[in-house]
C-alpha positions as CSV (number, residue, x, y, z in Angstrom):
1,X,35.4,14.3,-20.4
2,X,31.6,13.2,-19.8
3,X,30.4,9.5,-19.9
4,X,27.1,8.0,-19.1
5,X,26.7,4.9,-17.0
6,X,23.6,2.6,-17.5
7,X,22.6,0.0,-14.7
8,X,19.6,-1.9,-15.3
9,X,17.6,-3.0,-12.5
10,X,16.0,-6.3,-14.1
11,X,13.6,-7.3,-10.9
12,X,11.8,-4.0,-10.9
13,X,12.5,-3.0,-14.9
14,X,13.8,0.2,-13.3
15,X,16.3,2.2,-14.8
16,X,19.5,4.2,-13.1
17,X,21.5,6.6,-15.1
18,X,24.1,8.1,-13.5
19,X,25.9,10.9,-14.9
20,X,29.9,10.2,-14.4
21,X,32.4,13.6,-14.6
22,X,36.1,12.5,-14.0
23,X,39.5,13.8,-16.2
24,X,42.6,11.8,-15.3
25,X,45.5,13.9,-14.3
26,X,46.7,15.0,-17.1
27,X,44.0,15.3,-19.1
28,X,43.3,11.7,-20.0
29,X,40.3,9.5,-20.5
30,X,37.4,8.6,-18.0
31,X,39.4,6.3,-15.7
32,X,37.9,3.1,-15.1
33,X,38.6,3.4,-11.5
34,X,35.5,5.8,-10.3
35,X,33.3,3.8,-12.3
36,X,34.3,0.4,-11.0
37,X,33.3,1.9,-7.6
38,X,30.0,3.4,-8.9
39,X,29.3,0.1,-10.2
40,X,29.8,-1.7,-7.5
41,X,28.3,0.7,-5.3
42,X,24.7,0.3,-7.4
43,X,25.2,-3.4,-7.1
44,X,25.2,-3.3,-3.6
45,X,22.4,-1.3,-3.0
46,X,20.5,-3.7,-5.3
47,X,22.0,-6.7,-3.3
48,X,21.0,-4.8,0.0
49,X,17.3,-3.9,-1.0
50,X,16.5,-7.9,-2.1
51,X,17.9,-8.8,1.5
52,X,16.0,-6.3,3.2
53,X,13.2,-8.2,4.5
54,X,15.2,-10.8,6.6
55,X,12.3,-13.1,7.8
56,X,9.1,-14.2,5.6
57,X,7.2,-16.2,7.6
58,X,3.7,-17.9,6.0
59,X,1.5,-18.1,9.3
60,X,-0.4,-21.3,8.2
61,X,3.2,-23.4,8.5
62,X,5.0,-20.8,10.5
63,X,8.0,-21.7,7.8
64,X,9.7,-19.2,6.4
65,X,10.1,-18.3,2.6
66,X,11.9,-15.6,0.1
67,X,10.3,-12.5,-1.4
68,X,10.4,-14.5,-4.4
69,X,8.0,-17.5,-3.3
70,X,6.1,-15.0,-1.1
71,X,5.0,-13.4,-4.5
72,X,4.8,-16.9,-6.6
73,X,2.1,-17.7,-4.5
74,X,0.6,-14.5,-4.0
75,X,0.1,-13.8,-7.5
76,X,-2.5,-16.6,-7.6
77,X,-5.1,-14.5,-5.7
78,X,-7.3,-11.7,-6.7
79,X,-6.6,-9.1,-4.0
80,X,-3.2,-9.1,-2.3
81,X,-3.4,-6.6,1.1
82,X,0.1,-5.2,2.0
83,X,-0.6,-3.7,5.0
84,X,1.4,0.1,6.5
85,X,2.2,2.2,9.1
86,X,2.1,4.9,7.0
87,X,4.9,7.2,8.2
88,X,7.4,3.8,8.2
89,X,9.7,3.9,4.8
90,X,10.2,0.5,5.4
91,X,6.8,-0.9,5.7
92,X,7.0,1.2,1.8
93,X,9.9,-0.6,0.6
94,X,8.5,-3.9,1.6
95,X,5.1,-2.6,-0.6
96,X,7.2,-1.6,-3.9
97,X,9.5,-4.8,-3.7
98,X,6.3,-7.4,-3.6
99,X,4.8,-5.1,-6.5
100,X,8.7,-5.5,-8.8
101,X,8.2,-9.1,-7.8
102,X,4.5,-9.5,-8.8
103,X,5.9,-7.2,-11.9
104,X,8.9,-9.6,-12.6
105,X,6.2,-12.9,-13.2
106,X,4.7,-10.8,-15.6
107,X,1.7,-10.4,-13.8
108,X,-1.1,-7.8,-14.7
109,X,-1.9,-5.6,-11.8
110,X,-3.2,-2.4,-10.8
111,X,-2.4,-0.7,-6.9
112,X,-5.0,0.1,-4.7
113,X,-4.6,3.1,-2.4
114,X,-6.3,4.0,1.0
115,X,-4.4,7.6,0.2
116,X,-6.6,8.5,-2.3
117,X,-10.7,8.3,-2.1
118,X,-12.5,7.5,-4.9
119,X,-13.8,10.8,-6.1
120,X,-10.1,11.7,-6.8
121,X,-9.8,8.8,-9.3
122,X,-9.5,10.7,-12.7
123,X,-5.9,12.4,-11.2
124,X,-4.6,9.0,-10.8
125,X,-5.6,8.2,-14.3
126,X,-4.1,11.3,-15.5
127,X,-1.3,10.4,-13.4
128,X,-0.4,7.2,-14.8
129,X,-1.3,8.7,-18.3
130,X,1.5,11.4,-17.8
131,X,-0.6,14.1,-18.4
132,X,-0.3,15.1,-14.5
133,X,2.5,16.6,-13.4
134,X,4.6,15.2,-10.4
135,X,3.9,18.6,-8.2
136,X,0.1,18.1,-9.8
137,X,-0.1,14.5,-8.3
138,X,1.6,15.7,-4.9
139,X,-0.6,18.2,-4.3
140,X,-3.6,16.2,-5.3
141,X,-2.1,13.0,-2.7
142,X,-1.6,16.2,0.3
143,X,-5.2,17.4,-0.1
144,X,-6.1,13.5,0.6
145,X,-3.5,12.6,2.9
146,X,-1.0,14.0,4.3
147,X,2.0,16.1,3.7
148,X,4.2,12.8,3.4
149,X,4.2,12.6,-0.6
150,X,8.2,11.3,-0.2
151,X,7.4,8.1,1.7
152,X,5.2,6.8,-1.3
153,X,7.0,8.8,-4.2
154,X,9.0,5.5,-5.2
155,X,5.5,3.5,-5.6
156,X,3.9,6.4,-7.6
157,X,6.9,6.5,-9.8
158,X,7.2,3.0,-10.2
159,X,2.9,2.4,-11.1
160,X,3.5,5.4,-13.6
161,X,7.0,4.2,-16.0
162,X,4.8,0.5,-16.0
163,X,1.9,1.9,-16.6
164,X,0.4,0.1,-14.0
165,X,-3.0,1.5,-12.5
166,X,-3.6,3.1,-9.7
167,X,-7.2,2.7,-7.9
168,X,-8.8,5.5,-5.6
169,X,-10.3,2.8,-2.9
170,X,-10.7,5.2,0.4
171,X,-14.2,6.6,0.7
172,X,-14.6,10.7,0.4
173,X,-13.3,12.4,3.0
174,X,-16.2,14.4,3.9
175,X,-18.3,11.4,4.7
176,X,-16.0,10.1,7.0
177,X,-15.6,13.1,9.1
178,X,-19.4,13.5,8.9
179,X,-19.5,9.8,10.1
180,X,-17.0,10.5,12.7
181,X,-18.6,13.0,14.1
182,X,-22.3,12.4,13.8
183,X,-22.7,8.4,13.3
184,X,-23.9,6.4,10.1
185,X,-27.5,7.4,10.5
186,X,-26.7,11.1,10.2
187,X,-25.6,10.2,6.1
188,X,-28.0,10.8,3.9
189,X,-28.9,8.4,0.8
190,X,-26.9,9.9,-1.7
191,X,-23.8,9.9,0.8
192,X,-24.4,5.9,1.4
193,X,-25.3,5.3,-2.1
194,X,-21.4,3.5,-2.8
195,X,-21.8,2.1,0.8
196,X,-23.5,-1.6,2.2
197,X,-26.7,-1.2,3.8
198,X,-26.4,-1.1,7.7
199,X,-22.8,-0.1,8.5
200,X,-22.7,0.4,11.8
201,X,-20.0,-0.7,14.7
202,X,-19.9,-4.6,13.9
203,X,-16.2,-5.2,13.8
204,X,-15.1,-8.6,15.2
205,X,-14.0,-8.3,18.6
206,X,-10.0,-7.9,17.9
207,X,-10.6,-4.9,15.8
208,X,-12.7,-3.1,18.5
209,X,-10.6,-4.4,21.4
210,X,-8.2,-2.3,18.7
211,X,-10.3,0.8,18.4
212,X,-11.1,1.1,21.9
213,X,-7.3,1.3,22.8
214,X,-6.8,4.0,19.9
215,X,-9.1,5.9,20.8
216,X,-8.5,6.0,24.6
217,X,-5.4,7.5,23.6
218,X,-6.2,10.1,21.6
219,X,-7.6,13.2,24.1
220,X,-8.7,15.3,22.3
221,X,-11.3,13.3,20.9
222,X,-12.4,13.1,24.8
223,X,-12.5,17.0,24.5
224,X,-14.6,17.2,21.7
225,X,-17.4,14.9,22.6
226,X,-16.8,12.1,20.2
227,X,-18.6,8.7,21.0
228,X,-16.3,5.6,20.7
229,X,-19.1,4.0,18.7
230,X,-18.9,7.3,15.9
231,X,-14.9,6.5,15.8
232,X,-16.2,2.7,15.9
233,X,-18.4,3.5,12.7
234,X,-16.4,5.7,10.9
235,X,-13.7,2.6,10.8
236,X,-15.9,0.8,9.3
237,X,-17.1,2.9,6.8
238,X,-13.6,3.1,5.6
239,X,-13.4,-0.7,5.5
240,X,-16.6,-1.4,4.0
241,X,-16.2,1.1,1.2
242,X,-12.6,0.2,0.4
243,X,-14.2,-3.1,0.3
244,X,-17.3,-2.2,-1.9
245,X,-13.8,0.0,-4.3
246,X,-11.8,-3.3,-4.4
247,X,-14.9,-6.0,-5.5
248,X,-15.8,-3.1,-8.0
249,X,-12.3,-2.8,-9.7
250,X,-11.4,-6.6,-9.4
251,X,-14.8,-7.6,-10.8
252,X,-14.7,-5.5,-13.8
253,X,-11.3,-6.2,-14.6
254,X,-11.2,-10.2,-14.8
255,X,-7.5,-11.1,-15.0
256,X,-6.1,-8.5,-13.9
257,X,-4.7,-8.6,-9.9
258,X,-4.9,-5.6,-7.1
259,X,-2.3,-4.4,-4.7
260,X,-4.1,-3.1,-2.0
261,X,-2.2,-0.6,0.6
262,X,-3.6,0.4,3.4
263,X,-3.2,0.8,7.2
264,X,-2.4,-2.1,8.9
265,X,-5.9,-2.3,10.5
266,X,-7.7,-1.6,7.7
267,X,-5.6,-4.5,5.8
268,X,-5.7,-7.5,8.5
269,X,-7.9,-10.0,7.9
270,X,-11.3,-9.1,10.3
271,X,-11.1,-5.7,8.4
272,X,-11.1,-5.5,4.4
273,X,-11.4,-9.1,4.0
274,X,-14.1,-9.5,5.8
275,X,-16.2,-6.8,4.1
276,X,-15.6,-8.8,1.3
277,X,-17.4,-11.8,2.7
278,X,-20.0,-9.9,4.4
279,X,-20.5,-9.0,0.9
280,X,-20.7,-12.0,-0.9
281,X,-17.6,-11.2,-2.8
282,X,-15.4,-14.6,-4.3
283,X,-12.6,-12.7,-4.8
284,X,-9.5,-14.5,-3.1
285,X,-7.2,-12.5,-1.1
286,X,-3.4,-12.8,0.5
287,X,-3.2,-10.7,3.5
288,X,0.5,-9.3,3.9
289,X,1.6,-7.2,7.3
290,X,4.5,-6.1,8.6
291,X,6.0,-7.1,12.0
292,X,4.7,-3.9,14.9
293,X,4.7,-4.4,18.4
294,X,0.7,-5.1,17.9
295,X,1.2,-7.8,15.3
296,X,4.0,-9.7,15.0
297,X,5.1,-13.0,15.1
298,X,4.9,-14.1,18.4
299,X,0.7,-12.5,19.1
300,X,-0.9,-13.2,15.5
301,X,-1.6,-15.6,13.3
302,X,-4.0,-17.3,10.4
303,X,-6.3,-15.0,11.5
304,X,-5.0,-11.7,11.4
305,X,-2.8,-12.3,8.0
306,X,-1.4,-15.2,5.7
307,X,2.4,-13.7,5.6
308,X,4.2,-11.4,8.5
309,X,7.4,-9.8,7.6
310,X,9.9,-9.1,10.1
311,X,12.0,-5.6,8.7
């Protein structure tokens, strides 16, 4: 005998089936046993993913708060920057439970991806429309990104059954590389057309303190001529675009709120945000990184982001 089991995931509006085979000996009815065990099993992982992120601490009091506050206050701004390293299923999880809280106080958003540049746009639309396929989307997000479609599969699921947007913020990939390997200058005006006028290596001094130490460890940048001050420039490209992608979105959609995820340096406060203000842009942010070994708690403050999560 077959029976269907329905668990409702109210935070997130998710839904779980799970299909439920069992014959008592004999030949009996569904006993209640296996699904008393499912159930509680489902419960628990819900229980489990709400206590996930053990410590919230808001760096302005250094006191800490719940998910729940976290996104109360959150909500109030027009960009909220939840920072990644992107191969860290955690640092996703974290992402996706601020967005089913933002989602649960019935807040109008849309999610802003560094995965995606913005001439890729009309596949996210088509994704959140449904007329892309899942293996469409994947190998649209692989040609972008990387082969790591799994680690953000629950967040493109999630945008898609609310029909929540999803915005293209990272600049083409071919101008990047061509920045990267050649400098701003080398762009010509229809590549810096979407792009502020006179990018060049003018990140505050924590991010290139940052930068230098990345790129020191990378070799074989070393062994194929590349100039800190390309790598330098080609950071900022990335920020100032994603910056010129959010204002864009955020300006001609009053009311409703972005998600932005990105890198964790392309998220912190002297990257994205300040783009914003160099320019001009109103729009309010909350800066939200998780705990690494280069930004945590005990080195970073105010300045680098407004919440650190401990995972």
């Amino acid at each position: 005998m077959g029976g269907r089991l329905t668990v409702r995931n109210v935070n997130g509006g998710a839904e779980f089936r799970v299909e439920v085979w069992h014959r008592a000996e004999g030949g009996g009815s569904m006993s209640w046993i296996p699904r008393f065990f499912i159930i509680f099993y489902l419960l628990a992982g819900f229980a489990g993913e709400a206590c996930a992120h053990t410590i919230i601490t808001r760096t302005s009091d250094r006191q800490t708060v719940t998910l729940s506050q976290l996104a109360s206050i959150a909500g109030a701004s027009d960009l909220i920057l939840i920072g990644e390293v992107h191969d860290s299923k955690d640092h996703h999880d974290l992402q996706l439970d601020v967005i089913r809280s933002l989602v649960a106080g019935k807040l109008p958003l849309a999610i802003g991806l560094e995965m995606i540049s913005a001439d890729h746009q009309q596949h996210l639309d088509g994704w959140i429309k449904g007329t892309l396929s899942e293996p469409e989307m994947q190998e649209v997000f692989e040609a972008n990104w990387s082969p790591d479609w799994y680690m953000y599969r629950d967040i493109f699921l999630f945008a898609r059954g609310n029909r929540i947007p999803m915005v293209a913020l990272n600049v083409p990939l071919a101008i990047v590389k061509k920045v990267s390997q050649q400098g701003f200058d080398a762009l010509t005006r229809e590549e810096r057309k979407d792009l502020p006028e006179g990018t060049s290596c003018d990140l505050n001094n924590p991010q290139i303190a940052m930068l230098k130490k990345t790129f020191q460890q990378i070799p074989h940048h070393l062994q194929k001529g590349k100039m800190f001050s390309n790598f330098c420039e080609a950071q900022t490209v990335r920020n100032s675009g994603m910056a010129v992608n959010v204002a864009r979105y955020v300006e001609g959609h009053p009311g409703r709120k972005l998600v932005g995820l990105t890198g964790i340096w392309h998220a912190v406060k002297y990257a994205i945000p300040d783009q914003l203000q160099r320019l001009r842009s109103k729009l309010s942010c909350t800066v939200i990184l998780p705990e690494t070994p280069q930004l945590n708690i005990g080195n970073a403050g105010m300045s680098e982001a407004d919440y650190l999560v401990e995972l």
